[in-house]
Backbone bond lengths (Angstrom), bond angles and torsions (degrees), N, CA, C in turn:
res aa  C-N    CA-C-N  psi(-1)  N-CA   C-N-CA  omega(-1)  CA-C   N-CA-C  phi
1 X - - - 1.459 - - 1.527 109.25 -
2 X 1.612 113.47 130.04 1.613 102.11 171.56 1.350 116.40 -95.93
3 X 1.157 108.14 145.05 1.195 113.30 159.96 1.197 111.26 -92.23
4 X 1.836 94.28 150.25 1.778 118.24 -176.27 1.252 101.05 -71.73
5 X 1.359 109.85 168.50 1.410 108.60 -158.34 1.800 94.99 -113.66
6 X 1.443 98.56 158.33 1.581 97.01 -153.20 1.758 97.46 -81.43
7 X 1.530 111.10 140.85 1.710 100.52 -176.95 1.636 96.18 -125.24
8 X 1.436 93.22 172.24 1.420 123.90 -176.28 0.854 111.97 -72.73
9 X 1.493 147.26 127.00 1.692 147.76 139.69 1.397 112.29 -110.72
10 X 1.333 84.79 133.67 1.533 101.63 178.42 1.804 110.60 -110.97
11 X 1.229 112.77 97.14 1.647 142.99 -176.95 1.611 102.43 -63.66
12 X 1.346 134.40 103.36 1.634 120.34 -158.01 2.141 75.39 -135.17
13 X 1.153 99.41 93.31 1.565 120.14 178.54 1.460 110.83 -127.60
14 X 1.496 102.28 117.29 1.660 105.40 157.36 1.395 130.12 -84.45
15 X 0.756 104.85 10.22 1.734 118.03 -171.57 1.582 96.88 -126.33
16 X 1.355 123.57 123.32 1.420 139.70 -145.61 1.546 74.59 -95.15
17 X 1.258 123.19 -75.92 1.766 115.33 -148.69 1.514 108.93 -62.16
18 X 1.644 123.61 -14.91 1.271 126.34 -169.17 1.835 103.20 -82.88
19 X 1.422 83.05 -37.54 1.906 96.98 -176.97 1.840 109.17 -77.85
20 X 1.137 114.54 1.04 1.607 117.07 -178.48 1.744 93.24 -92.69
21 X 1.359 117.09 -73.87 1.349 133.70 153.62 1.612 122.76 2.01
22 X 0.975 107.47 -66.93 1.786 133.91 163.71 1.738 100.19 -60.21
23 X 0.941 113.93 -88.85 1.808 106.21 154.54 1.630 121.54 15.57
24 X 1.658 58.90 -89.98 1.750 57.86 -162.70 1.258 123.23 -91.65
25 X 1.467 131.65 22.42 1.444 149.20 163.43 1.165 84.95 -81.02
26 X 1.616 147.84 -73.59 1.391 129.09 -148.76 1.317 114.20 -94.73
27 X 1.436 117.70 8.37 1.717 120.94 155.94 1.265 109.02 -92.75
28 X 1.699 143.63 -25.73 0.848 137.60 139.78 1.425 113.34 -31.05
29 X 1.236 142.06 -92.24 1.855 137.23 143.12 1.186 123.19 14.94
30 X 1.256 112.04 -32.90 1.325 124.88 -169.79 1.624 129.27 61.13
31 X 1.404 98.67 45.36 1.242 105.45 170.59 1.761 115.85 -121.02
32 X 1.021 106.71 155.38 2.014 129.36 -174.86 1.790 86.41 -57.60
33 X 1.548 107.12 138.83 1.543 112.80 174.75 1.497 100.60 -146.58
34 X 1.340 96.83 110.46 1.640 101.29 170.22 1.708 99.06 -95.13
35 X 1.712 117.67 -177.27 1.244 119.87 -176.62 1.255 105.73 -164.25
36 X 1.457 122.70 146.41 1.165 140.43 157.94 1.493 122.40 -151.60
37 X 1.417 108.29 163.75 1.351 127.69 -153.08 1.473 109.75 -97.04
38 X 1.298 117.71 -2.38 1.731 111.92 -150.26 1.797 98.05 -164.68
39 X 1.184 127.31 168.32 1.327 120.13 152.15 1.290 133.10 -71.10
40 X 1.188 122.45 -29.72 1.487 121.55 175.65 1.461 106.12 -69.77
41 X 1.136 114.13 -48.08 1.322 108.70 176.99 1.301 123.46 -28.55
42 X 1.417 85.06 -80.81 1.685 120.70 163.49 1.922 123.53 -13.63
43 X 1.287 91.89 -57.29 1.914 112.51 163.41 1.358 93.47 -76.54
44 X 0.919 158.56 -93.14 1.088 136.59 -129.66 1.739 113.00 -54.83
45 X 1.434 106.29 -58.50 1.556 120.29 176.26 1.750 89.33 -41.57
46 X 1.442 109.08 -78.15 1.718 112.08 -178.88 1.704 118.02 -9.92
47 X 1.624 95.88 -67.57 1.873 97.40 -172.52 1.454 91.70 -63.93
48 X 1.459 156.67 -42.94 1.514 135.26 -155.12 1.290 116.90 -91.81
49 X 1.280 106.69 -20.07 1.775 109.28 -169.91 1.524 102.32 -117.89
50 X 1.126 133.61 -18.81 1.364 156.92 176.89 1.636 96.54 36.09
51 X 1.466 126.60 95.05 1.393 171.90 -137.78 1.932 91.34 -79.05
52 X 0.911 110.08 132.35 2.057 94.25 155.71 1.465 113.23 -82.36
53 X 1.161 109.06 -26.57 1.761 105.63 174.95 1.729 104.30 -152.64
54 X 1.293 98.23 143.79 1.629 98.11 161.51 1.721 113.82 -110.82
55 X 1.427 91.16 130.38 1.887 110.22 -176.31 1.835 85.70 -84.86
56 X 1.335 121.09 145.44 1.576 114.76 165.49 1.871 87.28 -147.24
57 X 1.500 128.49 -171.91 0.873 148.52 -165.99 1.517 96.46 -137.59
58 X 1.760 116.84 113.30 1.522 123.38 161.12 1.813 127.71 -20.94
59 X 1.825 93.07 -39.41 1.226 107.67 -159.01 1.747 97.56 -82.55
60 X 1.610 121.12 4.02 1.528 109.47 -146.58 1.489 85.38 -76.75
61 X 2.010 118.26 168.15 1.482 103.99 -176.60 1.246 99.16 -94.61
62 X 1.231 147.82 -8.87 1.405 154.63 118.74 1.085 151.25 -58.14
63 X 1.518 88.93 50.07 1.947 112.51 -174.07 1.620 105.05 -80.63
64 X 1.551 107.10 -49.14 1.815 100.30 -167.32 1.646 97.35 -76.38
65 X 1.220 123.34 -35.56 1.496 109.74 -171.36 1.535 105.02 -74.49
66 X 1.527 129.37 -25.15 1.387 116.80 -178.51 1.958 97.81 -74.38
67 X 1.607 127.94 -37.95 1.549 107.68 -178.24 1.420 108.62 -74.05
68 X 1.562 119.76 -15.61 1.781 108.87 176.68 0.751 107.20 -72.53
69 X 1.862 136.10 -33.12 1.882 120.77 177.06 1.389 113.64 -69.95
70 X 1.426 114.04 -33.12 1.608 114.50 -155.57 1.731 88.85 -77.75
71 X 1.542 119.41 -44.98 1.407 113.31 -172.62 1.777 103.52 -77.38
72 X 1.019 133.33 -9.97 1.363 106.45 172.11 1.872 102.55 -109.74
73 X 1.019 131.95 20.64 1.000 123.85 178.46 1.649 103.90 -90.89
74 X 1.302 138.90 113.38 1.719 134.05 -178.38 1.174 116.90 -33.61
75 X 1.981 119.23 -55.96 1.172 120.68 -174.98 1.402 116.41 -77.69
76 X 1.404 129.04 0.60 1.643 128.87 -150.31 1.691 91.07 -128.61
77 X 1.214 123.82 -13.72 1.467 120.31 -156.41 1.281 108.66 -85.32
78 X 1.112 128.22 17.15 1.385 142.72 171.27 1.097 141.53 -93.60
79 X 1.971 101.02 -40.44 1.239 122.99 -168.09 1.399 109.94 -82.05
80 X 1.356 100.46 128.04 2.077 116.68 -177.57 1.713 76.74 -49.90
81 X 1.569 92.51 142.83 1.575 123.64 155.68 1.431 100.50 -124.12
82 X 1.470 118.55 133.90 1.491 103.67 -169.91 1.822 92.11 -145.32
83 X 1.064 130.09 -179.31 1.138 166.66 -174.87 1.649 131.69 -142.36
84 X 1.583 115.75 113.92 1.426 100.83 157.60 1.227 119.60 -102.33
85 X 1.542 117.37 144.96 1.275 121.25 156.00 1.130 121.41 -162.23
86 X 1.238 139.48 157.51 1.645 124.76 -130.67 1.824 83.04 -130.41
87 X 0.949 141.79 10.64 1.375 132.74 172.36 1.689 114.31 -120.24
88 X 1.508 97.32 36.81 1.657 90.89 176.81 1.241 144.86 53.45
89 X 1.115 122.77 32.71 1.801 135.99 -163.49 1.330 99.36 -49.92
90 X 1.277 106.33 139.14 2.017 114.96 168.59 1.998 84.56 -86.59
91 X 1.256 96.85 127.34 1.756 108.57 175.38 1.295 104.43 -121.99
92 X 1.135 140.09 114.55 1.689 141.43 164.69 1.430 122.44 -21.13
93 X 0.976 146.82 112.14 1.403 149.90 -179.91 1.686 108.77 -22.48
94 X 1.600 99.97 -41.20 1.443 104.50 -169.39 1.186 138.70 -82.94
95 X 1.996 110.68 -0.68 0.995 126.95 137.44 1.502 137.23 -89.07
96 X 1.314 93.49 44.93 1.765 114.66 165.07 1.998 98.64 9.70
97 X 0.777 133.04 41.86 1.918 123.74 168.49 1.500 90.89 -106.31
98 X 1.883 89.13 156.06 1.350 122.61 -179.93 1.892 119.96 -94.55
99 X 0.927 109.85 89.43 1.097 120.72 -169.07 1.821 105.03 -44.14
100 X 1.064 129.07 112.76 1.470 122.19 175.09 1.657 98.81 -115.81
101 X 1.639 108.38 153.16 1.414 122.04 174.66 1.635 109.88 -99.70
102 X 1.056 115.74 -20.47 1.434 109.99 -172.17 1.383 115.82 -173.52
103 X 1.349 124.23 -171.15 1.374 99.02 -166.16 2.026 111.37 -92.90
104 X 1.293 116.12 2.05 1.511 120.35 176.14 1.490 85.33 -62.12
105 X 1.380 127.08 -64.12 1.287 114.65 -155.03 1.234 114.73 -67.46
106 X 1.641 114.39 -15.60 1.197 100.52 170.54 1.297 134.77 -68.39
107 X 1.575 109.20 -41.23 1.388 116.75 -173.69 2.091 92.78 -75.32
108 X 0.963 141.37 -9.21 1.313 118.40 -178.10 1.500 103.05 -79.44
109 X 1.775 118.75 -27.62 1.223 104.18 179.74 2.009 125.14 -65.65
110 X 1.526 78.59 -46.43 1.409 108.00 159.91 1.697 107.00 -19.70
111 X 1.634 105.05 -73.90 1.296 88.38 -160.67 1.784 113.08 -112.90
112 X 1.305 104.24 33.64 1.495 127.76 143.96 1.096 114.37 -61.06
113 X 1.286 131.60 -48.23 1.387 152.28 -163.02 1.379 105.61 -64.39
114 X 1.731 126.72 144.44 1.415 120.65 164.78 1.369 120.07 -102.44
């Protein structure tokens, strides 16, 4: 049997106890979890470790400036940026995120991903 191969998430949470939470559900999973608090952050970790997906929170106050770096950056413009939230948000086309309900959907995106 193979095992999937362990991937990167990048956890971009302003809220410390929400971003521990997220944590440690996808190290439970057994996947690599970097974190940051902000968007710049966020890009920076992004261009060096280059993430398989970024998890962020709707509410972050640096939601559109963290998808304008990741989408205009060449090497980053790929990577699912996604969101859970279980009440369906209408999100603008132009923040290209993946709406997830829970965490099944998360890990299927997860390991869609190359």
């Amino acid at each position: 049997m193979d095992k999937e191969p362990k991937r990167t998430i990048l956890v971009v949470e302003d809220v410390a106890e929400i971003s521990t939470q997220m944590t440690s559900l996808l190290r439970a999973k057994g996947h690599d979890v970097l974190f940051a608090a902000d968007a710049q952050e966020a890009f920076k970790i992004a261009e060096t470790r280059r993430p398989t997906l970024v998890l962020t929170d709707l509410d972050l106050p640096t939601l559109g400036l963290l998808v304008s770096l990741i989408r205009e950056h060449p090497d980053l413009k790929e990577t699912p940026v996604a969101i859970m939230d279980i009440n369906e948000p209408v999100i603008g086309a132009e923040l290209d995120l993946k709406v997830l309900a829970n965490m099944d959907e998360l890990e299927k995106l997860i390991q869609s991903t190359e």
